[in-house]
C-alpha positions as CSV (number, residue, x, y, z in Angstrom):
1,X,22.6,-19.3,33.0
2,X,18.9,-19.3,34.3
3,X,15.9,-18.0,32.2
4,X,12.4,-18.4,33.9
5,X,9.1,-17.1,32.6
6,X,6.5,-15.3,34.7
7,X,3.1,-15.6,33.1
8,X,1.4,-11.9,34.3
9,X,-1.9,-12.4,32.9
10,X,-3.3,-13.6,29.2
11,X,-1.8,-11.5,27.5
12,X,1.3,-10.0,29.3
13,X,4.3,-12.4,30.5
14,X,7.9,-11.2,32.0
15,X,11.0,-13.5,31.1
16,X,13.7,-13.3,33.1
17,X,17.5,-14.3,32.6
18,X,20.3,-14.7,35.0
19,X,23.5,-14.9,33.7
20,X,26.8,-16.0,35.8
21,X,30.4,-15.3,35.4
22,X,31.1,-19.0,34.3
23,X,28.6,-18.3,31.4
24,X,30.6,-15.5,29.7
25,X,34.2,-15.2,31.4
26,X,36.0,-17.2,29.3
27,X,35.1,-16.1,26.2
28,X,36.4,-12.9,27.6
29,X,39.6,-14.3,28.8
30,X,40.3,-14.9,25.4
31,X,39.7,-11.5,23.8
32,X,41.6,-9.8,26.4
33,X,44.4,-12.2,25.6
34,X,44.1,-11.6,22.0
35,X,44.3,-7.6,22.6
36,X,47.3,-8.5,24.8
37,X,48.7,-10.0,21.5
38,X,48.6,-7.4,19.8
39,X,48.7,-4.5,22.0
40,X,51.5,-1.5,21.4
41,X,52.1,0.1,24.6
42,X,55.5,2.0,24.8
43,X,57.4,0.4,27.5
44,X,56.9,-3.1,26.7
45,X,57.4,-5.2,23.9
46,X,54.5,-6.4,21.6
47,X,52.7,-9.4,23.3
48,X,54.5,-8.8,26.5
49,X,52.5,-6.3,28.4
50,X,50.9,-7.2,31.7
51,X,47.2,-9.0,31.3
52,X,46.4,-6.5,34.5
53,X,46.7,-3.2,32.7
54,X,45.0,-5.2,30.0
55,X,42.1,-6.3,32.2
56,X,41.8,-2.7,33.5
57,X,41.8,-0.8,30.3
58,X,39.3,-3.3,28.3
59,X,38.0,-5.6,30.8
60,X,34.8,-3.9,31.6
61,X,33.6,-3.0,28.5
62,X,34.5,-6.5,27.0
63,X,32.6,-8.2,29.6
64,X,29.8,-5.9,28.5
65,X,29.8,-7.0,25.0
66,X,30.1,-10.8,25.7
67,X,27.4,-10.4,28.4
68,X,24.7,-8.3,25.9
69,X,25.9,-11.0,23.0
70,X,24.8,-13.7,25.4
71,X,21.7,-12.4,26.1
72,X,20.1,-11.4,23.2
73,X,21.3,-14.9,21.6
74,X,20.0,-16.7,24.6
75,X,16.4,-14.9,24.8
76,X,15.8,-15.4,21.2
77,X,16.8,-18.8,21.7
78,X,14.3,-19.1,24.5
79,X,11.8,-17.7,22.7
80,X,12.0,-19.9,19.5
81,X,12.1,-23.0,21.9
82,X,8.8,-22.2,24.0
83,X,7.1,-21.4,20.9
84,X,5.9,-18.4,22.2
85,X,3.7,-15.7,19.7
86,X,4.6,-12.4,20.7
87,X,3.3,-9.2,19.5
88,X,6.4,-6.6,19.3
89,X,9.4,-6.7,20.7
90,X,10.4,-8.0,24.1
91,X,11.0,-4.8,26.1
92,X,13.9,-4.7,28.8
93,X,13.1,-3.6,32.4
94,X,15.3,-0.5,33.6
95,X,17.2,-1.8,36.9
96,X,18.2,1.5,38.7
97,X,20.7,-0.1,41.0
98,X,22.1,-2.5,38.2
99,X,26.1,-2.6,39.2
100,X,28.4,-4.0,36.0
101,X,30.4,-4.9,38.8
102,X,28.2,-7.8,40.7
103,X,29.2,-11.7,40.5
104,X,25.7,-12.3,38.4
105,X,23.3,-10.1,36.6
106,X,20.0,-10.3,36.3
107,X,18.1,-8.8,33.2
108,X,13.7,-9.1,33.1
109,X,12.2,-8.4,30.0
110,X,8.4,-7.6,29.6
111,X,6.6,-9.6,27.0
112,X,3.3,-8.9,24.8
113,X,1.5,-11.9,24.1
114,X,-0.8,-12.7,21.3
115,X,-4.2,-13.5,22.2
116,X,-5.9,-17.1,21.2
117,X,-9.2,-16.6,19.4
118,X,-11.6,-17.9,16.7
119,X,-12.5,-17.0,13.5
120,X,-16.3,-17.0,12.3
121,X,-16.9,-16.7,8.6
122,X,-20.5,-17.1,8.7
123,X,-22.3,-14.0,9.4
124,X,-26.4,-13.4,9.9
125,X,-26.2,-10.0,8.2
126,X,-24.6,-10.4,4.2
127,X,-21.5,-8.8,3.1
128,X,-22.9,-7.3,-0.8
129,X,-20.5,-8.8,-3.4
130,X,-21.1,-6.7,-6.3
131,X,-21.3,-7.9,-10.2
132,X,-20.6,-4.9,-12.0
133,X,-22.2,-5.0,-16.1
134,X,-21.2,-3.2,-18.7
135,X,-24.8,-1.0,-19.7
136,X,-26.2,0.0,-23.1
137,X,-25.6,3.7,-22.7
138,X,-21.5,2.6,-21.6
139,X,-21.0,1.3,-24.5
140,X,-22.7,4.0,-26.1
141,X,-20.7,6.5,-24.7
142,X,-17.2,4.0,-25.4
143,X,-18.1,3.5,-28.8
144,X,-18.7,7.2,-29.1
145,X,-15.6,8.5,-27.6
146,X,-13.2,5.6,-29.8
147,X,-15.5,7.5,-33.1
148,X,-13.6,10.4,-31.5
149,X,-10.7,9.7,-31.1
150,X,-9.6,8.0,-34.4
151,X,-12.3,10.8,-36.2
152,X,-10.9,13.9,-38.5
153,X,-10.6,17.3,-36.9
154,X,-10.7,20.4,-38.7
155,X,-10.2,24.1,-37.8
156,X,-13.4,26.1,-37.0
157,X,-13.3,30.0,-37.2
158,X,-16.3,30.0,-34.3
159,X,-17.2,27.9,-31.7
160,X,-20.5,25.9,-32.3
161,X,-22.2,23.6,-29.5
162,X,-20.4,20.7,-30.7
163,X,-16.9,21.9,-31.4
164,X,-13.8,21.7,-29.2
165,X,-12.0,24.7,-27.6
166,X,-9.0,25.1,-26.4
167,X,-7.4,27.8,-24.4
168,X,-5.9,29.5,-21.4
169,X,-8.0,29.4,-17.9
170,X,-6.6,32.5,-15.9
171,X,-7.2,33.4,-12.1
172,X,-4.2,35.7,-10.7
173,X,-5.4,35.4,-7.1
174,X,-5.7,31.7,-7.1
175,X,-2.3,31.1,-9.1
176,X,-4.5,29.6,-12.0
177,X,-2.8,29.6,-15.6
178,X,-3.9,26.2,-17.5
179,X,-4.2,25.8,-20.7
180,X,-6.7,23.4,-21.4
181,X,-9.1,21.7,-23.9
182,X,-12.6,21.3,-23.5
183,X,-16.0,20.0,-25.1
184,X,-18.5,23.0,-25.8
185,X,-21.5,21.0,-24.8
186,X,-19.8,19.3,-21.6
187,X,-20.5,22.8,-19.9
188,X,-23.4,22.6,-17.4
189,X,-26.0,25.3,-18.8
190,X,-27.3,27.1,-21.6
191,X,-25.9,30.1,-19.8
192,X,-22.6,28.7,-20.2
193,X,-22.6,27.6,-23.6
194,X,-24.3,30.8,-24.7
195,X,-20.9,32.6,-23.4
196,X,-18.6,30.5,-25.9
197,X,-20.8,29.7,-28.6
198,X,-19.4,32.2,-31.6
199,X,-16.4,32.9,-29.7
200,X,-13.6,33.2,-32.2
201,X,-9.9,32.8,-31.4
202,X,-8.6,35.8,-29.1
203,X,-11.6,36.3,-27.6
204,X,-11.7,36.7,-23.6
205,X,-14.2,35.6,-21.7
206,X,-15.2,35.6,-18.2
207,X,-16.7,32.2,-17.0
208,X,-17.9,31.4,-13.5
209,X,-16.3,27.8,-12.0
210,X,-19.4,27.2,-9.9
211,X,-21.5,24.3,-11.8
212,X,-19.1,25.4,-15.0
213,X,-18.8,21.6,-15.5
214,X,-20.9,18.7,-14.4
215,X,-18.1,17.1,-13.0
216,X,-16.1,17.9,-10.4
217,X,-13.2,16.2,-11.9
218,X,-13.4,17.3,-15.5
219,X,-13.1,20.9,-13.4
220,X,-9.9,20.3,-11.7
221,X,-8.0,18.8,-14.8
222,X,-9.3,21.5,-17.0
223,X,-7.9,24.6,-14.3
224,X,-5.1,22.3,-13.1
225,X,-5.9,22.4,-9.2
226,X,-6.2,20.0,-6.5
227,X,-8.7,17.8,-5.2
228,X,-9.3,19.6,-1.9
229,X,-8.9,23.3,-4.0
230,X,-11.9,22.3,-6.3
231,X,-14.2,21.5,-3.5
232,X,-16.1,24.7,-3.0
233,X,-13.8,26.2,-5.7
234,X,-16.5,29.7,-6.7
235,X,-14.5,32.2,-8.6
236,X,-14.1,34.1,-11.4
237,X,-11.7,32.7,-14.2
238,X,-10.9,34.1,-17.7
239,X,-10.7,32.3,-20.6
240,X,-8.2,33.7,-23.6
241,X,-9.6,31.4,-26.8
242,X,-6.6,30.2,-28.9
243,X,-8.0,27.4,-31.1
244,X,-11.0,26.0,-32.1
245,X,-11.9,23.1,-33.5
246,X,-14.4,20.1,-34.7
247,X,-13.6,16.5,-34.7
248,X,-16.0,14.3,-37.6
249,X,-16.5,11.1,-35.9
250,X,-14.6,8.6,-37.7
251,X,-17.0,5.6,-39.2
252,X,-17.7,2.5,-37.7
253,X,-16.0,0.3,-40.4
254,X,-13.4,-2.3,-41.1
255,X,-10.2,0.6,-41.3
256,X,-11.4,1.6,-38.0
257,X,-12.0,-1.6,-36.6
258,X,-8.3,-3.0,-37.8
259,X,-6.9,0.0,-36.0
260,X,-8.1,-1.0,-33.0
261,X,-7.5,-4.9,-33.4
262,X,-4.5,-5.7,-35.1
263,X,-5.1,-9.3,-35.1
264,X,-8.6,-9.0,-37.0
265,X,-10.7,-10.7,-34.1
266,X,-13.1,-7.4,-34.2
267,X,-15.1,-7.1,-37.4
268,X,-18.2,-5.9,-36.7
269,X,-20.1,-3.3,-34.6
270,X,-21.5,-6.1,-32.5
271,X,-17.8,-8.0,-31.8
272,X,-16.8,-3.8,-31.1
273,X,-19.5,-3.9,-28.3
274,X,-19.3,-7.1,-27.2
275,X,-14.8,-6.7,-26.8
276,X,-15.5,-3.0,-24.9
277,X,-18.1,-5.2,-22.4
278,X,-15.8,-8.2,-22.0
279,X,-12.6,-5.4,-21.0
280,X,-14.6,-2.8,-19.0
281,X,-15.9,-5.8,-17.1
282,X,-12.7,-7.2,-16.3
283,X,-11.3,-3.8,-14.7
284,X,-15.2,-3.6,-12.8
285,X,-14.5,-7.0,-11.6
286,X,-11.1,-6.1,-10.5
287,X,-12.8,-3.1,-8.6
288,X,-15.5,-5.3,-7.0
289,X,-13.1,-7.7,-6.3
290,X,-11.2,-4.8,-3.6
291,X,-14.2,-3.8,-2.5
292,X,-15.5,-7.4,-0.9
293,X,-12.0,-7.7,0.3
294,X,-12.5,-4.5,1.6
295,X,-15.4,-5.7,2.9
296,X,-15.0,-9.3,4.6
297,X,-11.7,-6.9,6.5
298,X,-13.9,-5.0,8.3
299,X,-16.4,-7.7,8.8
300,X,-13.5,-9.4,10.3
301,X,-12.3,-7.1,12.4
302,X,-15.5,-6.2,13.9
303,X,-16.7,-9.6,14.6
304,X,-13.9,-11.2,15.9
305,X,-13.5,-10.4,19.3
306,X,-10.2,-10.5,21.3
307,X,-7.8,-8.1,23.8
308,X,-4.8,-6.8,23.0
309,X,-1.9,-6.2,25.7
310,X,-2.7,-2.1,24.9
311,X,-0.3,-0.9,27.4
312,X,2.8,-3.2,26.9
313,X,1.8,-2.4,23.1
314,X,1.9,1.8,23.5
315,X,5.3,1.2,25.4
316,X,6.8,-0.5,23.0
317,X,5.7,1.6,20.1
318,X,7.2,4.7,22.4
319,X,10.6,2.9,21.6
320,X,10.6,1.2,18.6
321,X,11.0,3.7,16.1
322,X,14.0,6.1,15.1
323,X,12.8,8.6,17.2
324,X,11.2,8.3,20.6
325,X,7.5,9.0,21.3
326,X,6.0,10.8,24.2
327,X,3.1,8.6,26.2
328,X,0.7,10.7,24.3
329,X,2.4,10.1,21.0
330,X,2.6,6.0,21.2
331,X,-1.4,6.4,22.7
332,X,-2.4,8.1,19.1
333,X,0.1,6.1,17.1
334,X,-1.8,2.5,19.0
335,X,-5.1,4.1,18.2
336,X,-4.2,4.3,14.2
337,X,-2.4,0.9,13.9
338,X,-4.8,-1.2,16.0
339,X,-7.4,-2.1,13.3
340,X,-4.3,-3.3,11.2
341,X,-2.6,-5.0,13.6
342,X,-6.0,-6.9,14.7
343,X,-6.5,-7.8,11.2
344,X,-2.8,-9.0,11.0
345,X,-3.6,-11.3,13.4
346,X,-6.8,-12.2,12.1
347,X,-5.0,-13.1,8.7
348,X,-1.8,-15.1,10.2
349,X,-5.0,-17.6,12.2
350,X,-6.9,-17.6,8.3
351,X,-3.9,-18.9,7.2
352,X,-2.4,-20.9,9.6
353,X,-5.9,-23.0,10.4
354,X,-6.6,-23.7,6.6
355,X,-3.0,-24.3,5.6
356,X,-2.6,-21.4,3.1
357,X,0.9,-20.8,2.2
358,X,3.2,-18.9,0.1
359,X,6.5,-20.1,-1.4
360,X,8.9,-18.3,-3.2
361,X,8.1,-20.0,-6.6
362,X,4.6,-18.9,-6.3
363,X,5.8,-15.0,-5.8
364,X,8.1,-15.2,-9.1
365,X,5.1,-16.6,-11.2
366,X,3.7,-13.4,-9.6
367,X,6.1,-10.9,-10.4
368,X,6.2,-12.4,-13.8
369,X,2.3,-12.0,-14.3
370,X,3.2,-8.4,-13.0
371,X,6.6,-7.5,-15.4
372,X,4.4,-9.1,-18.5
373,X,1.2,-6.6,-17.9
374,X,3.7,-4.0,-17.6
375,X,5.4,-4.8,-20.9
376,X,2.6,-5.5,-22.7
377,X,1.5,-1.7,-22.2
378,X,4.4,-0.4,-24.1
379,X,3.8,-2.9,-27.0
380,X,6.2,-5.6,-26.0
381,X,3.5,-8.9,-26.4
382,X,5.9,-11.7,-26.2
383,X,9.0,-11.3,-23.6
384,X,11.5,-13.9,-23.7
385,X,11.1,-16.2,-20.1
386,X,14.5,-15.8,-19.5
387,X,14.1,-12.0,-19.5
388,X,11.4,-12.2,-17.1
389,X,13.1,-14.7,-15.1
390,X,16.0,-11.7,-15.0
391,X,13.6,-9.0,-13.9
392,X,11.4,-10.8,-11.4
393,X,15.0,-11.7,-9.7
394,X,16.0,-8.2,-9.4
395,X,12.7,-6.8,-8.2
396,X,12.8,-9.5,-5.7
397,X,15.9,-8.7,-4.4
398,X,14.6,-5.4,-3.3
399,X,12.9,-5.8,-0.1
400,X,10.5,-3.0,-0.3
401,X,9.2,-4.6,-3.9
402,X,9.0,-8.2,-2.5
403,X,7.2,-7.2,0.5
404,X,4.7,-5.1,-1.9
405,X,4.1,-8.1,-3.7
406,X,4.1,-10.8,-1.9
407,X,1.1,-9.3,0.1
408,X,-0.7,-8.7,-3.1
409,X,-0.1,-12.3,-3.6
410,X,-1.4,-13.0,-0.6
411,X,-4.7,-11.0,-0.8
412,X,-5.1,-12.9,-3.6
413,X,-5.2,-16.6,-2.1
414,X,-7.3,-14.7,1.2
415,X,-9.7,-12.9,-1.5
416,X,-10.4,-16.4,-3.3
417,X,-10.8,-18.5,0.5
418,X,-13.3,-16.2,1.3
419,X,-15.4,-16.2,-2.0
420,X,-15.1,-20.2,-1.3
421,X,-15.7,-20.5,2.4
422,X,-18.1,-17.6,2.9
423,X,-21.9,-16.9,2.1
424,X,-22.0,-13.2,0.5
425,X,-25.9,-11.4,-1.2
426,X,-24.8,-10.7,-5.1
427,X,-25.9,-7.3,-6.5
428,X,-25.5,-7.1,-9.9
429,X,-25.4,-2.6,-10.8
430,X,-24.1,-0.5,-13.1
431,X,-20.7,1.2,-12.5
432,X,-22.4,4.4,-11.5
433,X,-24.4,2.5,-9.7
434,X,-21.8,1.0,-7.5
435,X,-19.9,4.2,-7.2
436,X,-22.6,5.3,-5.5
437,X,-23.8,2.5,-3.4
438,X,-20.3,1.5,-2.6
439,X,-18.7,4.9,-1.5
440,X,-21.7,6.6,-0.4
């Protein structure tokens, strides 16, 4: 056996393997004397029918096995051996005079090659890494809404501008039946509010959705529709009152504040502030923290500059899924996956020129981190290790789960390179602040 590789450019090779009868034929020669073994043909005795009528009834497609076994193991063996990155799949060549019946074959398989580049992490123009603060007026509005939550409702027989009412939302056309509850003075306009202030329970009345609420959001939970529904959402809906209420803000004292903190570590209004700042900071960091990541990815991609073997790439997309694509198919399907395969790359060279690695201890510790966030929200504080050990072994055994955290993991280890290694301009907004400069 011969294999040879034909370098076509960069980025595009062709291997090619040759394979003789002395490479396979034996192996062959004993299977067909195994089946001789046990063949049952009437006529002859068990083990005692002739190899010929053997050879001709299995022969062939034996020799076909054996010959597609050899390959495959003796390309992936090449492969391994000459160290060669490939992107893909190696993709066969289709022989239209290829005979089963020659002394040698001949199989040539077309290769995609990875490109060799650099990575620059310095940039002239800044990536924004943002610091997200808690403001005055959020913690305002989070120490208002906790007074709200643990405060005393009682049953109103109208609705005032500061009471809550709840009913049904109604729109046959659009499908709309929700019942929902709602803050009087969280409608948008004096017009509004003047429709449901001394409304009573069973009255019906008939509210406009355009600028009903001053968010968007708020809109689509209350009538129970989807994002791209409430868009330009203008109708009519009626609104059938069935209770209505008023909650007294419960007081900022030590019953209230041991609700909240079981372990007494809040005891003041001040501490209350200061622990709703230290958590709604922590989720903001998490948030800025995706967006730079977000970030230095795009940077990445746009400023590190190397070709791809596009055509040897669309073929073998055309191919490698369950179904087969059409030319025009595997073009579209290239076009969507090429900014993630480039930053694929990008990430393998990150890792592979500044040593960062994963093991699997690392990835339990993970999972654990993850199963003990998890437990902790339905009130379980303290899991045994042996019962996390337990879970993070079955979640690991499921491929799809492993894979979804190990490149977490690994975004991780990337985020906190970059934040070492590379020079970003910090902003330091408000939450609404970044919402808007960040998604604009």
């Amino acid at each position: 056996m011969n294999i040879t590789k034909e370098n076509i450019d960069a980025l595009n090779a062709v291997v090619k393997v040759d394979i003789v009868a002395e490479d396979y034929q034996a192996k062959v020669d004993n299977i067909l004397s195994d089946y001789r073994k046990k063949a049952d043909v009437p006529g002859f005795r068990k083990g005692h029918v002739p190899m010929g009528m053997i050879k001709k009834q299995y022969g062939q497609s034996i020799m076909v096995d054996e010959v597609n076994k050899l390959l495959q193991e003796s390309l992936n063996k090449f492969l391994t051996e000459e160290k060669l990155d490939i992107l893909g799949n190696p993709l066969p060549r289709v022989q239209d005079d290829f005979n089963w019946d020659a002394e040698t074959f001949s199989f040539e398989f077309e290769l995609g090659l990875a490109p060799e580049f650099d990575v620059d992490l310095k940039s002239k123009k800044k990536i924004n890494q943002y610091n997200i603060v808690a403001t005055e007026d959020l913690l305002d509005e989070e120490v208002k809404n906790i007074q709200t939550r643990y405060g005393k409702m009682s049953t109103l027989e109208e609705a005032t501008e500061h009471s809550n009412v709840t009913g049904t939302f109604v729109n046959e056309e659009k499908g709309i039946e929700k019942k929902s509850t709602f803050l009087v003075n969280d409608l948008k306009g004096k017009k509004n509010e003047k429709k449901i202030i001394g409304a009573k329970v069973g009255d019906v009345i008939e509210l406009e959705t355009k600028k009903l609420f001053e968010d968007n959001n708020k809109l689509q939970h209350i009538l129970g529709v989807s994002a791209d529904e409430i868009k330009d959402l203008d109708i009519k809906v009626t609104l059938t009152v069935e209770e209505i209420t008023k909650t007294e803000p419960a007081d900022l004292d030590k019953e209230l504040f041991d609700k909240l903190f079981a372990d007494g570590s809040v005891s003041s209004v001040t501490e209350l502030r200061e622990k709703i700042k230290e958590d709604a900071e922590k989720q903001f960091l998490q948030q800025s923290d995706q967006h730079l990541l977000n970030s230095v990815i795009e940077h990445l991609i746009e400023n590190t500059k190397f070709d791809l073997p596009a055509d040897f790439l669309k073929k073998w997309l055309a191919t490698a899924g369950e179904k087969p694509l059409t030319e025009e198919e595997a073009a579209a399907e290239y076009e969507k996956s090429e900014k993630g395969l480039r930053y694929q790359l990008i990430e393998g060279k990150i890792m592979k020129d500044n040593d960062i690695k994963l093991d699997y201890a690392e990835l339990v510790d993970y999972a654990k981190g993850f199963i003990r966030t998890q437990m902790a929200q339905f009130g379980n504080m303290n899991p045994e290790e042996k019962e996390l050990d337990e879970i993070a072994g079955r979640i690991l055994q499921n491929q799809e789960e492993a894979q979804k955290l190990q490149t977490q993991l690994i975004s991780q280890k990337l985020l906190a390179f970059y934040k070492e290694n590379m020079t970003f301009k910090t902003k330091e907004l408000s939450y609404e602040e970044f919402v808007k400069e960040a998604y604009k």
